[in-house]
C-alpha angles and dihedrals in degrees: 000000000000124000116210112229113218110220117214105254109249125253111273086219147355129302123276106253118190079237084073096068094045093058091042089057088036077051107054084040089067103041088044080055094046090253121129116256121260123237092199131026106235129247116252133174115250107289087249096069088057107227093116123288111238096276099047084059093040082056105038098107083058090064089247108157093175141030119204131182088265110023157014129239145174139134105323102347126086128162145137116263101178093221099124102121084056105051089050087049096052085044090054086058095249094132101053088158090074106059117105101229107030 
């Protein structure tokens, strides 16, 4: 007698990282600015070694120097991201993946 084993059907797609979300709203950011989308977001030293945190070089294009919890400023450009509970989250070390260098 043989008994036929029934595999899980694997996932359609990936899946979902909280990183996901991040790129969608860096996303919308950009094309509402007239920039192309990204597809990754790119990796950045820790804001406090002053290379450009992840969204500062997200934003660059833009003409964005510095990234705070609430905003996002250079010469010329100013607006809110909220991102803010991103941004404390990369700071407390939670997205290593994301560090150049590591």
């Amino acid at each position: 007698m043989t008994v036929a084993v029934r595999e899980p059907a694997a996932p359609l797609s990936a899946p979902p990282s909280p990183l996901d979300d991040v790129l969608r709203r860096v996303n919308r950011v950009r094309i509402s600015r007239g920039a192309d989308p990204l597809y990754e977001l790119p990796a950045a030293c820790t804001a406090w070694e002053g290379r450009g945190c992840v969204l500062e070089r997200a934003f660059e294009d833009l003409g964005v120097l510095v990234v705070d919890y609430r905003g996002a400023y250079g010469r010329r450009v100013e607006f809110e991201h909220g991102l803010g509970d991103f941004v404390r989250d990369f700071d407390a070390g939670r997205y290593p993946e994301l560090l150049a260098g590591r």
